[in-house]
C-alpha positions as CSV (number, residue, x, y, z in Angstrom):
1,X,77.9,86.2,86.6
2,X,81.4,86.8,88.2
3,X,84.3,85.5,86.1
4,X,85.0,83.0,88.6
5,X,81.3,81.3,88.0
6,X,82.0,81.5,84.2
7,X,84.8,79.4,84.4
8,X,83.5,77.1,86.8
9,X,80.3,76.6,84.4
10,X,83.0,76.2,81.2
11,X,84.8,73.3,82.9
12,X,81.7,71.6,83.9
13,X,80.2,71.8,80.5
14,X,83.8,70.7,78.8
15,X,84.3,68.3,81.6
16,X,80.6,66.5,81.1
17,X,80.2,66.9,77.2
18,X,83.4,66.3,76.1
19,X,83.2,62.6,74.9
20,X,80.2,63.7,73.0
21,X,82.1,66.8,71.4
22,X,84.4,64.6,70.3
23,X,82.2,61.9,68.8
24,X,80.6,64.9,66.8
25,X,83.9,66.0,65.4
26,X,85.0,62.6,64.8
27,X,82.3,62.9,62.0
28,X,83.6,66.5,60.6
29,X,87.2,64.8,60.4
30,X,88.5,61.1,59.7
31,X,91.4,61.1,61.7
32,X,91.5,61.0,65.7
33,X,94.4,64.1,66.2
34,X,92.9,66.3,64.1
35,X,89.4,65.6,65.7
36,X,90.9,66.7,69.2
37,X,92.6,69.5,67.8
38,X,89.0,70.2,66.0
39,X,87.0,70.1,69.6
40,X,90.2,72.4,71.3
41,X,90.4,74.7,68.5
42,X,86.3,75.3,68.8
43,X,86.7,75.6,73.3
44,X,89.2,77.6,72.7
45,X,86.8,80.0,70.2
46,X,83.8,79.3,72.5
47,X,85.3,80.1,75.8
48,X,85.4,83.8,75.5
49,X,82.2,84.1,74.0
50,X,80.5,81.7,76.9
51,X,78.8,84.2,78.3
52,X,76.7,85.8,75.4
53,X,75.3,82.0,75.2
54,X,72.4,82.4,77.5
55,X,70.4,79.4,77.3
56,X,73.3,76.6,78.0
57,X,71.1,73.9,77.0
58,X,71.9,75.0,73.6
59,X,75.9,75.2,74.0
60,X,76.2,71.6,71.8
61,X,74.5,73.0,69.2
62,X,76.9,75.8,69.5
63,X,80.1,74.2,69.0
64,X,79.0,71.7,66.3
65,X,78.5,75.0,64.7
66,X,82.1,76.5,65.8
67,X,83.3,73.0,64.8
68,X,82.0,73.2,60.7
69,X,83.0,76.7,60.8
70,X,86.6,75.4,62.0
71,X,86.7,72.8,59.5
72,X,85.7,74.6,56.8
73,X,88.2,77.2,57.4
74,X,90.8,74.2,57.4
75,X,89.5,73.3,54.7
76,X,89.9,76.3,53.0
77,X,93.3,77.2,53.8
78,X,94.7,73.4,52.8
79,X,97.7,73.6,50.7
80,X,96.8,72.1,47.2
81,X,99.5,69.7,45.9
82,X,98.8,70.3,42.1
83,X,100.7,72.0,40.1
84,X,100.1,72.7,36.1
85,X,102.0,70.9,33.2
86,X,102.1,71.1,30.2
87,X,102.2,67.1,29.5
88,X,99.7,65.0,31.8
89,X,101.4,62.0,33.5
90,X,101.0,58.6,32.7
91,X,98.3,57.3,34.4
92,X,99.1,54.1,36.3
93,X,96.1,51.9,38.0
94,X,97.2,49.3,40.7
95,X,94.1,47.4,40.7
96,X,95.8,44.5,43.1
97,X,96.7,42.1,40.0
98,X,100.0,41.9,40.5
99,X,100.1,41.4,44.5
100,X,97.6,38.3,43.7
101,X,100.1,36.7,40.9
102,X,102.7,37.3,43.6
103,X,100.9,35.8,46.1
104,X,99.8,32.8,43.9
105,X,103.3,32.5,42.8
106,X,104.7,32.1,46.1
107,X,102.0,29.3,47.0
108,X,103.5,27.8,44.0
109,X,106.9,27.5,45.6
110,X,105.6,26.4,48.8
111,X,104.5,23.6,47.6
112,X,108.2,22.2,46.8
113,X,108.9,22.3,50.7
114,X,108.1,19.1,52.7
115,X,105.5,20.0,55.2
116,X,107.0,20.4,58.2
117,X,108.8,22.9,56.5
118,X,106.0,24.9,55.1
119,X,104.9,24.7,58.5
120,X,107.5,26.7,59.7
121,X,107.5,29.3,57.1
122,X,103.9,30.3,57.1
123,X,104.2,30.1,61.0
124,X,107.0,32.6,61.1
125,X,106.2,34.5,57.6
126,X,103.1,34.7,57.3
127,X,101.5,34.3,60.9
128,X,104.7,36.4,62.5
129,X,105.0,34.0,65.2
130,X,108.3,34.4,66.9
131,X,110.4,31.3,66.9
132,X,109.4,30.6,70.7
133,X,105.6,30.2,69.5
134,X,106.4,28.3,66.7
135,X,108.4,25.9,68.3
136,X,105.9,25.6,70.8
137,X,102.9,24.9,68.6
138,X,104.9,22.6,66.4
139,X,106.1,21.2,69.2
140,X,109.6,21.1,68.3
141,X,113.0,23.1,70.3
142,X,113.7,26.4,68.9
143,X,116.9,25.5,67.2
144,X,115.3,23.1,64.7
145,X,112.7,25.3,63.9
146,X,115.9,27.9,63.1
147,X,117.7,25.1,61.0
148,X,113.9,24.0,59.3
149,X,113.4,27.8,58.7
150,X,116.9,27.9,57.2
151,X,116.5,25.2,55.2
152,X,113.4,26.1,53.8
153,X,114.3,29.5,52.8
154,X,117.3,28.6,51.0
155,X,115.3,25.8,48.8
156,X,112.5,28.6,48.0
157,X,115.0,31.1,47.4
158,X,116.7,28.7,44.9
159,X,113.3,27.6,43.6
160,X,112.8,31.9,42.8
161,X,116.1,32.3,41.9
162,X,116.0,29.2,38.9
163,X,113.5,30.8,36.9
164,X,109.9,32.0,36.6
165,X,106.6,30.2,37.4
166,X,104.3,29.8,34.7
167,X,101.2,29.2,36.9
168,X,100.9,25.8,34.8
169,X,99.3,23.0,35.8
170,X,101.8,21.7,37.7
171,X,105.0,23.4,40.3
172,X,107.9,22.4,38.0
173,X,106.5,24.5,35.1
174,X,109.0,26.7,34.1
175,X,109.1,29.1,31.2
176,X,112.0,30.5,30.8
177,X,112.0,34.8,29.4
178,X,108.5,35.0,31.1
179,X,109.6,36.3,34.3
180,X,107.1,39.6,35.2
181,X,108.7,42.9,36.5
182,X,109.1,42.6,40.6
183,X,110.7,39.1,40.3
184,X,113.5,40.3,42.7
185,X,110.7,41.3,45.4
186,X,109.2,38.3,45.4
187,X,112.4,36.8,45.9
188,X,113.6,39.0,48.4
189,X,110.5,37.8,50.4
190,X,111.7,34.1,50.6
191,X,115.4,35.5,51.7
């Protein structure tokens, strides 16, 4: 087969199977760049040897082979991050706890705003609408949902700032020394 021919037949088969190379290595690897770089690496190792493949309806199999090897070889070659000590670390689990008593605290807050108010904050806050949108589906003019916005955050940042919430059984519950660590994140939300 000329050299010409070979090529041709390589950017055929690369040009029809491509998508499907790529689906196969999007199962070797988890992310999308590396995956490509996976399926170039292994046309790149395939190309010179096209030739000694002689039944091409086999080539897939081929480079899902070319692409393991690759990967293992990655794999292989990975820098590892550890690094003995003679004293462990402390081990510290985030199992979420903390982001939910946040969370609950700042409903807590909320609920000292008047509605229209709280309106505006979870429409900008926590729904990220731009202050075009949520004028428009609170059907008020941009500048009072700026002054309401204004408004509201100072009165929750006061509400964070006066002391803790004791997740009682009602908002004015206050206990004062109980604050938890990450107070001043949860108040740098409201600002």
């Amino acid at each position: 087969m000329a050299v010409n021919a070979q090529v041709l037949d390589f950017e055929e088969y690369v040009r029809t199977r491509q998508d499907a190379l790529l689906r196969s290595a999007r199962r070797l690897v988890p992310d999308p760049i590396d995956a490509q770089d996976l399926v170039q690496t292994a046309l790149a190792r395939t190309y010179p040897r096209w030739q000694a493949i002689a039944d091409k309806g086999l080539a897939d199999a081929y480079m899902r082979r070319v692409m393991i090897n690759t990967r293992t070889e990655w794999w292989r070659a990975r820098k590892l991050e550890e690094v003995p000590t003679p004293e462990l670390p402390d081990a510290c689990v985030d199992d979420g706890s903390e982001q939910r008593a946040d969370r609950e605290m700042l409903r807590d807050a909320l609920r000292v705003l008047a509605p229209k108010q709280r309106q505006v904050v979870v429409l900008r806050h926590y729904r990220q609408l731009s202050t075009e949108e949520t004028a428009h589906a609170l059907g008020m003019s941009v500048g009072t949902v700026k002054s309401t916005l204004h408004r509201a955050l100072a009165r929750l940042r006061a509400e964070l700032e006066a002391g803790c919430y004791g997740y009682g059984p009602a908002i004015g519950t206050r206990r004062a020394g109980q604050c938890r660590t990450g107070m001043e994140d949860v108040c740098a939300v409201a600002a």
